[in-house]
DRENDO-1510 file (C-alpha; in Angstrom, 1 decimal, always signed):
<recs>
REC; n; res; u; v; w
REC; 1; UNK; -24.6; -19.7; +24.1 .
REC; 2; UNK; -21.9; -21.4; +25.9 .
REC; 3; UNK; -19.5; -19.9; +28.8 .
REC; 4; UNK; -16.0; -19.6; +27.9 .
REC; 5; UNK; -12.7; -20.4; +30.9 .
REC; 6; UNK; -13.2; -16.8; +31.4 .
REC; 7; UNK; -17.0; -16.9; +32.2 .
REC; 8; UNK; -17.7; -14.8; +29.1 .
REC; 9; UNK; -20.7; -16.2; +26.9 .
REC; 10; UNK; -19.8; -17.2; +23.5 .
REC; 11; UNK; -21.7; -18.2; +20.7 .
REC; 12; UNK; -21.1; -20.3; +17.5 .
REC; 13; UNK; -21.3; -19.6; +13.8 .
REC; 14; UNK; -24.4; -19.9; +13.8 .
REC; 15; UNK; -26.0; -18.5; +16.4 .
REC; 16; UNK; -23.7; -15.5; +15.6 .
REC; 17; UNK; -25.2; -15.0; +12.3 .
REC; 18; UNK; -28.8; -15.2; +13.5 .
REC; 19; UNK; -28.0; -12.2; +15.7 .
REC; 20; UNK; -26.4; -10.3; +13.0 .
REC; 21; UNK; -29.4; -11.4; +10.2 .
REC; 22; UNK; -26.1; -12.1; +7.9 .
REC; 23; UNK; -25.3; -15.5; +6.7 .
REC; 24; UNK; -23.1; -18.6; +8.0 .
REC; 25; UNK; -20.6; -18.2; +5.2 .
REC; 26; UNK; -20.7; -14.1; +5.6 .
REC; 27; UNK; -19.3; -14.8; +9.0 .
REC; 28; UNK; -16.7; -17.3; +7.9 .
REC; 29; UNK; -15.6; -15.3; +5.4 .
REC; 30; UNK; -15.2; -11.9; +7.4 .
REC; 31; UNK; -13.7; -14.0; +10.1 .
REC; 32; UNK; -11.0; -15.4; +7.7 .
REC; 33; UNK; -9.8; -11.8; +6.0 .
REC; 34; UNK; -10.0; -10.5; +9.5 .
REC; 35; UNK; -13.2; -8.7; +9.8 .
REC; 36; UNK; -14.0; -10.6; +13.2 .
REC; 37; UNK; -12.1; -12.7; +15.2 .
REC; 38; UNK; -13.3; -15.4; +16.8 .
REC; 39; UNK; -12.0; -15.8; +20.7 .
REC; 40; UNK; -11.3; -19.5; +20.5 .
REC; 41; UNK; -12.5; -22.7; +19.2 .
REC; 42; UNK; -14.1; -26.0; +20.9 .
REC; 43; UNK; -12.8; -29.0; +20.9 .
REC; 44; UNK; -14.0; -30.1; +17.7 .
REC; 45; UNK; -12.7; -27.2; +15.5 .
REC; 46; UNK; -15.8; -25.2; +15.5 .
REC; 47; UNK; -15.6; -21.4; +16.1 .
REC; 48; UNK; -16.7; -19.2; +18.7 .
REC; 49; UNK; -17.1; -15.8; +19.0 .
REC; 50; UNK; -18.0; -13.2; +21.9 .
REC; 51; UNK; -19.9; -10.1; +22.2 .
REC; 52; UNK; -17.5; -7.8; +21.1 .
REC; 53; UNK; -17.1; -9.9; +18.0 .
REC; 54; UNK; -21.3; -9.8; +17.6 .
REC; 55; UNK; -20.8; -6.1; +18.2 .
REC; 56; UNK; -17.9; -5.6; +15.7 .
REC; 57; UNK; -20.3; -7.4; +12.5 .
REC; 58; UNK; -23.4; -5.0; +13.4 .
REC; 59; UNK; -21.4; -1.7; +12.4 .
REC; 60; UNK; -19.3; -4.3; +9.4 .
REC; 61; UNK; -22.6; -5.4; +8.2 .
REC; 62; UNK; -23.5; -1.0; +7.8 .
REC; 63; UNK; -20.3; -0.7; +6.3 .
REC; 64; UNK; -20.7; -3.1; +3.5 .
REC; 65; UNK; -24.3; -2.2; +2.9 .
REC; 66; UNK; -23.2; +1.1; +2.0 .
REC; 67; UNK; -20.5; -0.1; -0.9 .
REC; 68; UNK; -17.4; -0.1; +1.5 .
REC; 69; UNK; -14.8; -3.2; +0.6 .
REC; 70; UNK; -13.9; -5.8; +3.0 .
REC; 71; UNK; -10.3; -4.0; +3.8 .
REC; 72; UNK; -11.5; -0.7; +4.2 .
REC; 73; UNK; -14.3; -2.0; +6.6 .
REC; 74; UNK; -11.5; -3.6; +8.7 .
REC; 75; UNK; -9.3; -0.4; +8.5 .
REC; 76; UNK; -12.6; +1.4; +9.7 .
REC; 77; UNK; -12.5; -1.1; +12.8 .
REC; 78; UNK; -9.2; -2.1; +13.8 .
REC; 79; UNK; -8.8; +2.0; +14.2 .
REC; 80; UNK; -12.0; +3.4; +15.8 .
REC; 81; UNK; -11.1; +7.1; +15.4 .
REC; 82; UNK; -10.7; +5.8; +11.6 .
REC; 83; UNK; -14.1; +4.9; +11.1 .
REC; 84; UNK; -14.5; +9.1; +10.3 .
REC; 85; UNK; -11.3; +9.1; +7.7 .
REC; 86; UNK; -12.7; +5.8; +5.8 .
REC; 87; UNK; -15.8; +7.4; +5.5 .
REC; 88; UNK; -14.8; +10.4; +4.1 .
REC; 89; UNK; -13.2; +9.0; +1.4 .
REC; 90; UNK; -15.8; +6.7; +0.7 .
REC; 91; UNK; -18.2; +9.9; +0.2 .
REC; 92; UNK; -15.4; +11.5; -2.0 .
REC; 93; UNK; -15.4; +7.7; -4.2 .
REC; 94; UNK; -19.6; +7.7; -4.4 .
REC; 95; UNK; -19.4; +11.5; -5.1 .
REC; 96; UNK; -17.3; +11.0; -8.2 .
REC; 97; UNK; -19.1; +7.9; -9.1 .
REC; 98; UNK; -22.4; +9.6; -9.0 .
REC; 99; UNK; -20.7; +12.3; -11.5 .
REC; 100; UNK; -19.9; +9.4; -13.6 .
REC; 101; UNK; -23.2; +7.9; -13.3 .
REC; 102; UNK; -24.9; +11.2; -14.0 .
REC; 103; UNK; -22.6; +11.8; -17.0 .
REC; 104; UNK; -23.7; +8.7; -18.7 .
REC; 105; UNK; -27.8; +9.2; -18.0 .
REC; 106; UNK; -27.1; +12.5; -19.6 .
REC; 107; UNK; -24.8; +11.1; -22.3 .
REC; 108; UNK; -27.8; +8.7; -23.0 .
REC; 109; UNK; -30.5; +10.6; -22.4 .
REC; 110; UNK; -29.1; +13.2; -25.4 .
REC; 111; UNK; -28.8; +9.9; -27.2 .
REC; 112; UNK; -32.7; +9.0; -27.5 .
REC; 113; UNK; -33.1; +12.3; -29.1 .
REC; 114; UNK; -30.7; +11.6; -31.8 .
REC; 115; UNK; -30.8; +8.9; -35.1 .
REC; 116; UNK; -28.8; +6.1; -36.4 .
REC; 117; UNK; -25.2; +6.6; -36.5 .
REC; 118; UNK; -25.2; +10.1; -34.9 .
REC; 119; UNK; -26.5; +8.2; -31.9 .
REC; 120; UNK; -23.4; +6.0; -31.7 .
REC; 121; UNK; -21.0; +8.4; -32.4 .
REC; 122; UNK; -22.1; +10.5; -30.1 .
REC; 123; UNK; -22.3; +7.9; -27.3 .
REC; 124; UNK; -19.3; +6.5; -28.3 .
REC; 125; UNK; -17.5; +9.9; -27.8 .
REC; 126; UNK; -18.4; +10.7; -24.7 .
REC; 127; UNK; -18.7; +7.8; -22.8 .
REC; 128; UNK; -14.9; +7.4; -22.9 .
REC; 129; UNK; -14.2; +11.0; -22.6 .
REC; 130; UNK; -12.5; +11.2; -18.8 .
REC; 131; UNK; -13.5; +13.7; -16.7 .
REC; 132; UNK; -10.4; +15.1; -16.4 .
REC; 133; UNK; -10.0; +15.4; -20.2 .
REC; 134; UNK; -13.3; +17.5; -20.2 .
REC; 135; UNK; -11.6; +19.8; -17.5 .
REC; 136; UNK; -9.0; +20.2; -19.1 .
REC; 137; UNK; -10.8; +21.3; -22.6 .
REC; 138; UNK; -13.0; +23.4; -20.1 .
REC; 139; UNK; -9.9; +25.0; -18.4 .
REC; 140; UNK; -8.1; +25.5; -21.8 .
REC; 141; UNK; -11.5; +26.9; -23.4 .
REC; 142; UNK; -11.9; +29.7; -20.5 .
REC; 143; UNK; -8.0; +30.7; -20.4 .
REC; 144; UNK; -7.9; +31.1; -24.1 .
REC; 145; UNK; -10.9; +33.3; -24.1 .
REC; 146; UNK; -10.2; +35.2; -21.4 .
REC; 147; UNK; -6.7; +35.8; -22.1 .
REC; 148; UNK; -4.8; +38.9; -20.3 .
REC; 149; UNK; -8.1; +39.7; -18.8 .
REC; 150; UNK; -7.0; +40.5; -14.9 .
REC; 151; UNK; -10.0; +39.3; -13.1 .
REC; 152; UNK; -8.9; +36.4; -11.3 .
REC; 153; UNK; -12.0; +36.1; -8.9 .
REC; 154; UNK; -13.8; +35.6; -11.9 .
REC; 155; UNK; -11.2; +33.4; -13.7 .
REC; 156; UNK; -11.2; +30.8; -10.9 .
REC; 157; UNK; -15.0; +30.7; -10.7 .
REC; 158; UNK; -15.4; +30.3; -14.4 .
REC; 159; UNK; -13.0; +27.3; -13.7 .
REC; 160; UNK; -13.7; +25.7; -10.7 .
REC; 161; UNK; -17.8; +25.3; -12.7 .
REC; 162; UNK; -19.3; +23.9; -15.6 .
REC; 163; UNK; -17.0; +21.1; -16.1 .
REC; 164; UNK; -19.3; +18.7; -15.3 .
REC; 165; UNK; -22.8; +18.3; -17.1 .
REC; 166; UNK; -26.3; +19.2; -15.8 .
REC; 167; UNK; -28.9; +16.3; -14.9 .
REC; 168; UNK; -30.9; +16.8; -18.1 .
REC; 169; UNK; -28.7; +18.7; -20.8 .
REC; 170; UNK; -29.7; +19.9; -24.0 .
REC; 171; UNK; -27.8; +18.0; -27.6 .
REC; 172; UNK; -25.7; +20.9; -27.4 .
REC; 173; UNK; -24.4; +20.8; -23.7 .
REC; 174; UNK; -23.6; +17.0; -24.1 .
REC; 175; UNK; -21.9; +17.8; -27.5 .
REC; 176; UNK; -20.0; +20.6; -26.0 .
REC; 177; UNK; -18.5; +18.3; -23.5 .
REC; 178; UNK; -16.8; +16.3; -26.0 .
REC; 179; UNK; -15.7; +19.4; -29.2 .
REC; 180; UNK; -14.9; +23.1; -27.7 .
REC; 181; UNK; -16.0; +25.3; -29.5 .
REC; 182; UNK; -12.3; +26.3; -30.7 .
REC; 183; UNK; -12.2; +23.2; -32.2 .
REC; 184; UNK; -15.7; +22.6; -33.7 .
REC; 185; UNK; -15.3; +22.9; -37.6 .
</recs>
């Protein structure tokens, strides 16, 4: 720790990332794209940084430890009231890439109870099948069938569920997913 013209303590790279637990080059790094700032330099080049910047890699270090990128992290920072804006729309990223996720352990899941070339197909199908494509087959399915029918309560919960597959679904959930049954042959 060294005192700075302002009689603030500062610290170097190092020392910085022993408080933090992250590493040397994590620090450079964040302090180039403008994660931290360091508050001046010595006379030899080497960077310093104060306790606000030591503070600022503590909720940084959080950040990326849940998934968030470097720019979102800053965003999250530079903007304090932010933090709760970035973080919502991180939850609505994992929550869609858990729905992903989930759709392929069930897409493969179905597969280890299939054979051969069935397998494939099947995994081949609906692995690149978007979710919004299966909403839409899902959307088109229900307004088909019920057709005039005025229950619109009804209607919009049919819709707004079963677009999106169960943790363990049976061959002919997964299947479903991919053919409606308007089209099956």
């Amino acid at each position: 720790m060294r005192m700075d013209e302002a009689s603030r303590p500062t610290w170097n790279i190092g020392a910085v990332a022993r408080q933090t637990g992250l590493p040397v080059k994590v620090v450079r790094h964040w302090s180039d794209v403008g994660v931290v700032a360091p508050v001046g330099r010595t006379s030899g080049g080497y960077r310093r940084y104060d306790a606000d910047g030591v503070a600022r890699l503590q909720p940084a270090r959080t950040l990326r430890d849940l998934g968030m990128g470097l720019g979102e992290i800053r965003a999250a920072l530079d903007r304090e009231e932010g933090l709760a804006e970035v973080a919502a729309a991180h939850v609505e990223a994992l929550e869609a890439q858990v729905r992903r996720l989930r759709t392929h352990q069930a897409v493969l899941r179905t597969v280890t109870r299939r054979t051969t070339q069935e397998r494939l197909a099947l995994m081949t199908r609906t692995a690149h099948m978007h979710p919004d494509e299966r909403r839409t087959l899902v959307h088109d399915f229900l307004t088909e069938s019920l057709g005039d029918v005025d229950v619109p309560h009804f209607r919009e919960g049919l819709l707004a569920a079963g677009s999106d597959l169960p943790e363990d679904p049976t061959d002919e959930q997964v299947g479903a997913c991919r053919t409606p049954p308007w089209r099956r042959k």
